[in-house]
Each structure stands twice: as structure tokens, then as C-alpha cells.
Residue, then its C-alpha position, 0 to 999 in steps of 0.5 A: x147681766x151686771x159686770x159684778x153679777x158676772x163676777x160674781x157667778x164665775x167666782x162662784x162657778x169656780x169655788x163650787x168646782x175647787x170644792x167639787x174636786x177637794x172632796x174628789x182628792x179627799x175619796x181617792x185619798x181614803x180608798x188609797x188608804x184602806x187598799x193599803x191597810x187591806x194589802x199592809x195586813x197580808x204581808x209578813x211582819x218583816x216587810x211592813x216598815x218598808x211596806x209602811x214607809x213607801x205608803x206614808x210617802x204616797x199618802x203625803x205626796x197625794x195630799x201635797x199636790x191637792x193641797x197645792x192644786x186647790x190653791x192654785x185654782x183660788x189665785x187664778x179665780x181671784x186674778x181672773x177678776x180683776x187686775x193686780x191694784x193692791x192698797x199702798x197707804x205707806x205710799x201716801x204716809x211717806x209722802x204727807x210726813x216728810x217735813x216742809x222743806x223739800x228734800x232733792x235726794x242728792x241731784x239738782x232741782x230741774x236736772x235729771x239724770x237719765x235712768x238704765x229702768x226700761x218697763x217690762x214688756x208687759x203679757x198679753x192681755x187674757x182673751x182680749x177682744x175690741x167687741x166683747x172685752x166690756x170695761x173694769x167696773x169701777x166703783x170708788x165710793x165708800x160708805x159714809x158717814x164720813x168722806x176722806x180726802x186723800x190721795x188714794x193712791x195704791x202700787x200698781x205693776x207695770x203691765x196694768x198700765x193701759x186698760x183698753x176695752x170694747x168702749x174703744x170705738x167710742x173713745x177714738x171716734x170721740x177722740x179724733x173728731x175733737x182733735x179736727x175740731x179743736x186740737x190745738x186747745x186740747x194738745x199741747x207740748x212746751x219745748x222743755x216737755x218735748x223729749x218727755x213727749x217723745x219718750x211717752x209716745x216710744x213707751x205706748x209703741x212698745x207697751x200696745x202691741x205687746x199688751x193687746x196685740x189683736x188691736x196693735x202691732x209693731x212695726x219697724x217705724x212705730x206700730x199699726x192699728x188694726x182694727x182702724x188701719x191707722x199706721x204711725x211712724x214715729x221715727x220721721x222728723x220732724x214727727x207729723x203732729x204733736x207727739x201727745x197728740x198722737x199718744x191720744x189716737x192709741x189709748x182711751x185715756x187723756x195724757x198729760x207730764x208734769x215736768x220739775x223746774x229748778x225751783x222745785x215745783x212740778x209744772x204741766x207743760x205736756x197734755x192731750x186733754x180730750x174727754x175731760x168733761x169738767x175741765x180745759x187743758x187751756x186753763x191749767x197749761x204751764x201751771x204749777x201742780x198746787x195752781x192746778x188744783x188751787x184754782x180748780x177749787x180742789x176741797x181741803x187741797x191746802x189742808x190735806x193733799x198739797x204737801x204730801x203731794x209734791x214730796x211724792x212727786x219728789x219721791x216718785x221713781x221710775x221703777x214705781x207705778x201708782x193709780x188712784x181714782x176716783x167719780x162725779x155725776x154728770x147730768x148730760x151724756x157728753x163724754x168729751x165735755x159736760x155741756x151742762x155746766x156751760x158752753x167749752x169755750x165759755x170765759x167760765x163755767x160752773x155746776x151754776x148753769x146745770x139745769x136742777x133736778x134733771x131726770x135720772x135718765x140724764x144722770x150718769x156715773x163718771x169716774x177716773x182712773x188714773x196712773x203716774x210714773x216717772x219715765x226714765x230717760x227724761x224724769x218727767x211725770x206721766x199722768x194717764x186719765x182713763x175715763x169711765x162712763x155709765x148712767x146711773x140707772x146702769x150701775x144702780x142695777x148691780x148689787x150693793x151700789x145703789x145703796x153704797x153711792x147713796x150713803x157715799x153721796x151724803x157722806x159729802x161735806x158741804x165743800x165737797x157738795x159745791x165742787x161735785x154740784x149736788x145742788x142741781x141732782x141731789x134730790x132725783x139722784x138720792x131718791x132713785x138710789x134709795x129706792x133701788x137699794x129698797x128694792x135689793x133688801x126686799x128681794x133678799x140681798x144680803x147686805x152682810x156679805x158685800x165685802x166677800x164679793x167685792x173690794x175698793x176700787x171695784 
């Protein structure tokens, strides 16, 4: 069974039993009613205003608490969904509207001064388990006609940070053979970025155990992996290896901190990048924010993302947390590095060398969620990249998406085409989705409802 199927079975499970227990109420509520008129009758006329107040305040107090209890059943069925990601459009507004010369609300470019915030330890994650706990099932495509570049940022609470799910073995294996094989390419801190490392790493030896503490646990020098037997110690110095290195043997996601220089640009100058699939930490290290996505080839990146881009990153504090996401295809099932665009040591690589029209089997859905923070000691900006990894022929099996990425996907502007590659799987991608989605209209799917069982990211 689909993750969305499931969503929508227990949504449905618990909107049958709050209606079951609202008629229940509403019964007990009217045989209330009656045996009081029935003991109301019987008594002399001098007591029934006094008779009459007690009941009209049972009544009220009944009604009350049926009211407050139905309630109470819907938000714990919506927060049992999905985690708290509400849209934050005045996020992004507020950032692309500030005017073209930077503003440094009242501190010097490249200084900062250490902030009192400290994250709020977080609540356990509800019956998380390293086995069965399966991934958030993110879908960030939207309908067409057209396709929006934006930031797509959205707030965030802090104890949504770091999602880990039963795809973690994967991701750690993933991880620390890459780092044997090629670390010191993948991992990298500039001196400058060193205390911001630090501090990242002190924040996940905190947030982790405290989040899902049956996979970490905290220890007076760091904390413990239980299900690895792995144990940190973060406290020695010189530390043993790479602070950010060390940060990617906890979490599924790449990391990277982006630092302001005095000049009031955003440098990446820390990173463990080690299941990037598209792209080399290597190329982008010590670049500015605009160069990292100018020279990736970013669509329309001058025309609508760079200026409201940096004004955030201006703007951003360390109260604030912001995720975004968002996808690609893929035509090789290689988490760490998409082979089929060329060799990762390749002076340089492209959608060019991808075998055209590979068989959908080999497809697969990738999709990024990532989050910024400011971290409050040291100023500098934390990007996390979880990565999310399914074949198409899965995700195609769940209501609604073969239908909805198919108009996504030619919703694409030629720009967006060329930086996406959908010249090398367009044609087996597309006639796949549709024949799936013809498939969900004839067996009766409703496409009118999609929005009363689903909401973007998902």
C-alpha cells in the first residue's frame, strides 16, 4: 500500500469515529434532555427555575465538551499526517521587495554578534522506528500550465529540523563508504567556517537524541549511535576528523554554511556534500551564493531569485527556520552521484552523456528538502539537503501523481527542460504518467477531491 493511500485510509478512519462519537454525544445529549422535561413536569411550580437553571447548565457543559472533543480529534488527525510546514509567501515577498542596496540592520558586514536564542529541545518523534518509520512522501509538483520559479520557501518549527526514516541504513552505508572513498573532496570547512562547523555539530548532539532518542543517546562527551554502535566525542581537540564530516555520519541530509564576508555576500565555506547526484561540492567551495547558481545554470536565477535571495539571507535570524523543496528525474538508481550524466571526477559533466529514453524502470523521482537557519553563536547560515529517492514506476501507483507530475513536467519552459534533462526521458517518462493516470480515471478516481486529500509539499 502507497504512503498517500495510507494517509488517506487513517484520515478517513478517524473522520468515521469522530462522526461515530458526535451522533453518540448528540443521543446521550437528547435522552438528557427529555429525562429532564419528564422530571421538570413532576416538580412544583416554585422549584422549576431553579430546577431549570441546573439543567440549561448541564446541557451547555454536555454540548461544551463534545464540541471541544471533536475538535481536538481533527487537529491530532491532521498533525498525525504530516508534520507542522505551513506556506509563508511574505517570507520570500519581504525579501525580493527590499531595494537593491543592502540593508546591514545596524551591525557591520561580516561581524556578528553572538545571539542569547538557544533551539528548543525538540519532542520525541511519535513512534519512531529505525525499521518501520517509512519516508514523508514528498511530492512538490504542481500543475501546469504554468511553472513558477520561486524560492518556495515556507516557516518551519524547530523541532521539524531533521527527519530521519527507515531509509537511514542506506544513507549511512551510502555515507561512509564515500567518505572512505572520497572525503576529502565531499567534506570541507575553511578556517573562517570553522566555529560554525562546531556549533552545527554541538546542535545535532543536542537536537538527535532528544528527537529520536531509540537511534541516539546523549553522552557527557557527545552522543552514542545505537543502532550503529558508533560513539562521538565531541569535546576532544583537536576533534578527530572534519566537524562536518562528522555531522553527515548523524543525519541523512548533506550540510553546508554559508558564511558573510565583509563585503556582504554569503560565501559557502563549510559543506559535507555526499549524495548530491547532480553536483560537486569541490566546484562551488568558496563561491559566492549568486556564483553557485549562476554557474550551475540556475533558470531565470538573475531575473527572479537572485535579489530576493541574498536580502533574505540578510534578513534571516536565529529565531527563524525556513524549508523549501524541491525534484528532478534521474535515469540511474545511484544515490550518492547520478553516473549517467558522466563520470564524478569528469572535468565536466552534463544531462549530454545520458543515454535518451532509457526504460522507465530506470527512472527515478528525486527530490530535495532543505532547510536554513541562522545559527546564533557564530551567524553563519545552515543549509540541510535531505534527499528523497523513489522510482517513478513507485510513486506513479499513488492517487493523483502520475497525472499531476505528468502536467508538472510539460509545464516546463524550455530553460527549465535544459537544466532538468528532459530531452534524454521525456517521451518514456511522459507516456508512462499518462498511461497511469488513464488508468486511475477508469477505475474511478476522483480528480475533484485531490485537494481534500492532499496538500503541497506532499
Amino acid at each position: 500500500m502507497t504512503t498517500s493511500a495510507i494517509f488517506g485510509r487513517a484520515q478517513a478512519q478517524v473522520a468515521k469515529r469522530v462522526s461515530e462519537t458526535y451522533e453518540g454525544l448528540r443521543r446521550s445529549s437528547n435522552n438528557c434532555v427529555l429525562k429532564i422535561k419528564d422530571y421538570t413536569a413532576k416538580l412544583p411550580v416554585q422549584a422549576l427555575s431553579k430546577e431549570y437553571a441546573y439543567a440549561t447548565a448541564f446541557i451547555f457543559l454536555l454540548f461544551a465538551t463534545a464540541i471541544s472533543y471533536i475538535m481536538r480529534r481533527r487537529k491530532l488527525s491532521q498533525a498525525a499526517a504530516r508534520p507542522s510546514t505551513p506556506t509563508t509567501p511574505a517570507l520570500e515577498k519581504a525579501a525580493s521587495k527590499s531595494g537593491a542596496t543592502p540593508k546591514n540592520q545596524g551591525r557591520e558586514w561580516g561581524k556578528w554578534t553572538p545571539s542569547d536564542f538557544q533551539m528548543p529541545k525538540p519532542d520525541p518523534y511519535p513512534d519512531w522506528s529505525v525499521e518501520h518509520t517509512k519516508p514523508l512522501p514528498y511530492r512538490p509538483f504542481r500543475y501546469g500550465p504554468k511553472y513558477n520559479v520561486t524560492m518556495g520557501l515556507r516557516s518551519l518549527k524547530h523541532v521539524d529540523w531533521i527527519e530521519l526514516d527507515n531509509h537511514y541504513p542506506r544513507y549511512h552505508a551510502d555515507k561512509a563508504r564515500r567518505i572512505r572513498e572520497r572525503g576529502h573532496k565531499c567534506c570541507r570547512t575553511a578556517p573562517e567556517a570553522y566555529p560554525a562547523a562546531v556549533e552545527l555539530l554541538e546542535d545535532l548532539a543536542e537536537y538527535l537524541p532528544a528527537r529520536y532518542p531509540s537511534l541516539y543517546r546523549r553522552t557527557a562527551v557527545g552522543l552514542d549511535n545505537l543502532w550503529s554502535g558508533e560513539s562521538f566525542d565531541i569535546v576532544q581537540r583537536p576533534l578527530p576528523e572534519d566537524p562536518m564530516q562528522t555531522c553527515a555520519r548523524l543525519v541523512q541530509d548533506d550540510l553546508a554554511i554559508m558564511v558573510e564576508r565583509p563585503d556582504s555576500e554569503y560565501y559557502l565555506l563549510a559543506g559535507a556534500v555526499l549524495l548530491p547526484g547532480f553536483w560537486r561540492l569541490e566546484d562551488k567551495y568558496g563561491m559566492r551564493l549568486s556564483d553557485i547558481h549562476t554557474s550551475g545554470d540556475v533558470p531565470q536565477f538573475r531575473e527572479k531569485l537572485e535579489r530576493g535571495m541574498l536580502n533574505f539571507f540578510r534578513r534571516l535570524r536565529p529565531e527563524e527556520m525556513v524549508a523549501r523543496n524541491n525534484y528532478f528525474l534521474q535515469v540511474d538508481d545511484d544515490l550518492g552521484w547520478s553516473w549517467s550524466i558522466g563520470p564524478e571526477d569528469a572535468a565536466e559533466v552534463s544531462w549530454n552523456t545520458a543515454e535518451k529514453n532509457r526504460a522507465v524502470e530506470h527512472h527515478y523521482f528525486r527530490s530535495e528538502r532543505q532547510t536554513l537557519r541562522r545559527l546564533p553563536k557564530s551567524g553563519g547560515v545552515v543549509f540541510t539537503i535531505r534527499t528523497y529517492f523513489h522510482p517513478v514506476t513507485e510513486i506513479a501507483e499513488e492517487d493523483y501523481v502520475p497525472g499531476r507530475l505528468a502536467s508538472a513536467v510539460r509545464s516546463w519552459g524550455d530553460d527549465v527542460s535544459k537544466y532538468k534533462g528532459k530531452e534524454r526521458y521525456g517521451e518514456v517518462l511522459l507516456e508512462y504518467l499518462d498511461k497511469k493516470h488513464q488508468e486511475q480515471v477508469e477505475r474511478g478516481l476522483d480528480l475533484s477531491r485531490e485537494d481534500e486529500v492532499r496538500a503541497y509539499p506532499f
